[in-house]
MDAnalysis code that builds the backbone (N, CA, C; Angstrom):
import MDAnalysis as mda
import numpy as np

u = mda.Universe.empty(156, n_residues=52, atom_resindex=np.repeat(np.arange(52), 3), trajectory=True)
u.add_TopologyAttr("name", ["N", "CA", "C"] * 52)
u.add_TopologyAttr("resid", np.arange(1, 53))
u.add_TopologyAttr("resname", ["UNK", "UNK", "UNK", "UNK", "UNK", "UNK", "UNK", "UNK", "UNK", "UNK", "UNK", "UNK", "UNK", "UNK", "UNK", "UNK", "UNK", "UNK", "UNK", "UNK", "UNK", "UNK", "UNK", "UNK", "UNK", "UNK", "UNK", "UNK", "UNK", "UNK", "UNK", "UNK", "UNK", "UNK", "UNK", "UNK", "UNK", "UNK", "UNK", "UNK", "UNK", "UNK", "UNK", "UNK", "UNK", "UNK", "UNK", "UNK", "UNK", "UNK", "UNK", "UNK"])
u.atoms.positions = np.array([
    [9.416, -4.851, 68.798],
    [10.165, -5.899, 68.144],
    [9.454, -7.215, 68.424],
    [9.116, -7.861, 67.498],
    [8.542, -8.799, 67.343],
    [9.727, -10.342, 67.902],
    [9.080, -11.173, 68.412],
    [9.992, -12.844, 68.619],
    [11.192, -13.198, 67.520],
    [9.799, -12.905, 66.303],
    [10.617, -13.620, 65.362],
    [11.864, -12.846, 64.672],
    [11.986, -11.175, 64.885],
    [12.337, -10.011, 64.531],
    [14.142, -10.991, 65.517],
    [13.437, -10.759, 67.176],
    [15.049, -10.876, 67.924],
    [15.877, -12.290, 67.177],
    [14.906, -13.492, 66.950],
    [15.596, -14.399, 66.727],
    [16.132, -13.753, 65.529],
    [16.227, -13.518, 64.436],
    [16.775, -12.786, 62.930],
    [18.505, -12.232, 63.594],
    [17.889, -10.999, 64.237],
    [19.137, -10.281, 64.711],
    [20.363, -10.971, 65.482],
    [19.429, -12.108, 66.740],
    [20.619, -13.176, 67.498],
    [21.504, -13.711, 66.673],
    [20.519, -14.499, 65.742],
    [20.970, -15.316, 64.411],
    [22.117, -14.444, 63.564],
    [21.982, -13.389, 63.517],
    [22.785, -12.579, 62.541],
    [24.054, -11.993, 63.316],
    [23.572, -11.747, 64.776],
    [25.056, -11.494, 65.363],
    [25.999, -12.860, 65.973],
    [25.509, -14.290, 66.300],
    [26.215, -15.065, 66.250],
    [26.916, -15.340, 64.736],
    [26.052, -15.046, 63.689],
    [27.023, -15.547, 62.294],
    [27.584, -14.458, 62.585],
    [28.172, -13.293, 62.421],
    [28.752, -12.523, 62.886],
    [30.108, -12.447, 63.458],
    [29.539, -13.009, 64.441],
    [30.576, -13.240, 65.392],
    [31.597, -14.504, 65.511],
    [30.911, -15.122, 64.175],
    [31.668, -16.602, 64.238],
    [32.595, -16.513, 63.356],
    [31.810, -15.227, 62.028],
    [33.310, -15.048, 61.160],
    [34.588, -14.231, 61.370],
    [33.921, -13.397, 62.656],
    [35.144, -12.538, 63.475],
    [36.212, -13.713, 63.967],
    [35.346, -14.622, 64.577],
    [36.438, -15.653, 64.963],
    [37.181, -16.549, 64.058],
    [36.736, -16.419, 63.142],
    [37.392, -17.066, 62.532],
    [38.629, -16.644, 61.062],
    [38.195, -14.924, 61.429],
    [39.323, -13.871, 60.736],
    [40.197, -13.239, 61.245],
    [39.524, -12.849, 62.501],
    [40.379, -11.589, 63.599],
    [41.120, -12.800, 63.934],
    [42.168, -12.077, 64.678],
    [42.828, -12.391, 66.037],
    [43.139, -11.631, 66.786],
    [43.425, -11.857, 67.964],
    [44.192, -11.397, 69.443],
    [43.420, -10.220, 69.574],
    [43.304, -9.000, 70.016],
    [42.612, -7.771, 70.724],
    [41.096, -7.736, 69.793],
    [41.395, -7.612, 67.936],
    [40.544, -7.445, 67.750],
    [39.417, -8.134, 67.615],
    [39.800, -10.014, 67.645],
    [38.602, -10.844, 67.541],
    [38.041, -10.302, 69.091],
    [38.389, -10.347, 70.042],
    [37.904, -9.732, 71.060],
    [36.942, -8.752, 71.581],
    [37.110, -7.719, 70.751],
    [36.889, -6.382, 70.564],
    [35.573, -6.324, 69.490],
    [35.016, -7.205, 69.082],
    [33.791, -7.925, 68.058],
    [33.451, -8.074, 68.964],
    [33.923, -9.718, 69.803],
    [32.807, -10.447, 70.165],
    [32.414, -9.582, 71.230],
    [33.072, -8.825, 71.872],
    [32.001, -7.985, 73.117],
    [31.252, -6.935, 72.254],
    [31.524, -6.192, 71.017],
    [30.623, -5.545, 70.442],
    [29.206, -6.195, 70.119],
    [28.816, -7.754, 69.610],
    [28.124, -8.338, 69.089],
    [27.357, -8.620, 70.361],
    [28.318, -8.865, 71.682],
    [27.205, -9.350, 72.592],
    [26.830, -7.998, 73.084],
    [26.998, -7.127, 72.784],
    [26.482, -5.891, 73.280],
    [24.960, -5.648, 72.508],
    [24.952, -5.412, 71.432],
    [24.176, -5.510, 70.142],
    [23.306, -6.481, 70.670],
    [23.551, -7.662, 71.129],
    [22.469, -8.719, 71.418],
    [21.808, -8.496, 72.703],
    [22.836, -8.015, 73.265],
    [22.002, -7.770, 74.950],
    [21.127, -6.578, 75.056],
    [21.511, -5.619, 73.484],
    [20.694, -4.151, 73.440],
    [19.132, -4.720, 72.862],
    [19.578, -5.690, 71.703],
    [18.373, -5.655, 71.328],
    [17.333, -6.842, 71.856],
    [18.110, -7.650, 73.118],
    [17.348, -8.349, 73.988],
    [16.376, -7.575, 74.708],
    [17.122, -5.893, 75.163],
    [16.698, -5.580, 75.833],
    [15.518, -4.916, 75.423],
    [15.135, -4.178, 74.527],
    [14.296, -3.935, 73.942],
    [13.374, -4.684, 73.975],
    [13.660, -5.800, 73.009],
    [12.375, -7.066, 72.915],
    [11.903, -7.207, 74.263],
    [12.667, -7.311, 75.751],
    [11.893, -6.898, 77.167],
    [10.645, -5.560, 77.295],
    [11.772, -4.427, 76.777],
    [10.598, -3.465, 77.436],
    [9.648, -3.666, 76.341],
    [9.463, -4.082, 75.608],
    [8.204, -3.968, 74.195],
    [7.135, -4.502, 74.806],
    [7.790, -5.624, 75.759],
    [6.503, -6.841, 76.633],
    [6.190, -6.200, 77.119],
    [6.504, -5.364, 78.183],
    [5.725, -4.559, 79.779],
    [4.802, -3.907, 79.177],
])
C-alpha cells in the first residue's frame, strides 16, 4: 500500500464516519465509529508492515 493509497482510505473512513455521526444515534453511531477506526488502524497497519 502505497502513502498516497492510506491517505484515500483515512480520508474515506473519516467522511464515513462523519456521516454516521451525523445520521446514527445512540449504540449505533457508536458501533460505526469503532468499526471505521478499526478499518483505519487495519489498514494503518498494513501500510507499517509494507515498510519493514
Amino acid at each position: 500500500m502505497t502513502r498516497r493509497r492510506l491517505y484515500y482510505a483515512l480520508a474515506a473512513y473519516a467522511f464515513l464516519a462523519v456521516i454516521a455521526i451525523a445520521v446514527l444515534k445512540g449504540p449505533f453511531q457508536w458501533a460505526m465509529l469503532v468499526y471505521f477506526a478499526g478499518l483505519a488502524l487495519k489498514s494503518w497497519a498494513v501500510y507499517k508492515r509494507e515498510q519493514l
